[in-house]
N, C-alpha and C positions, 0 to 999 in steps of 0.2 A: 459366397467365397470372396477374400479380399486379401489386399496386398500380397503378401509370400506365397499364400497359395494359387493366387490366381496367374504369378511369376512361374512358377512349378510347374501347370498345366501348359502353360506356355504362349500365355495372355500379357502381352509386355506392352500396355498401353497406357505405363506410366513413362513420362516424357523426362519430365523431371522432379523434385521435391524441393521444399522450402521448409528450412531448420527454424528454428522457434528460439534454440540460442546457440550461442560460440561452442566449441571443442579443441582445449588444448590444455597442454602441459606446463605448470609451474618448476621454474628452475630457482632453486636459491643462489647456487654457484655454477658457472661453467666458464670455459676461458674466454676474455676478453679478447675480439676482436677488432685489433686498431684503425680496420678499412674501411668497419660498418654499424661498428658500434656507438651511440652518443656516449662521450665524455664524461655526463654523471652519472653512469652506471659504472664507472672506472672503479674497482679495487682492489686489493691488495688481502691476500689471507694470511694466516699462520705463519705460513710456512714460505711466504714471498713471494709466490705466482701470483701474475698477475689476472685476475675473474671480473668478472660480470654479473654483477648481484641484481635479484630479484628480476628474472627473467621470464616472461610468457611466450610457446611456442605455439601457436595456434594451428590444427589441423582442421579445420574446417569452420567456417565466420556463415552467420545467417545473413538471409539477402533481405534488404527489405522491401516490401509490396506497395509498388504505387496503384492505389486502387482509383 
């Protein structure tokens, strides 16, 4: 037995895990915020909102292992 099933039984003697890579979301546009955003990502669309081009939101960053 291993990982899910051995969680299921109710063997939870995994402490933690190490991801192997990044997980997150590509934004092409979303609004530009003035408080926290860098300055070259400043733009301007169609329609004159002011966005935030080529944006990455990352849910979860791998760690990496000092061996």
């Amino acid at each position: 037995m291993r990982g899910a099933v051995l969680h299921k039984v109710g063997l939870k003697f995994v402490k933690e895990r190490f991801m192997r890579r990044h997980y997150g979301v590509e934004f092409r546009r979303r609004p530009f915020y003035h408080e926290s955003d860098p300055q070259h990502l400043f733009d301007t669309d169609p329609d004159g909102e002011e966005v935030c081009k080529d944006v990455l939101q990352w849910y979860a960053t791998k760690v990496l292992r000092s061996v």
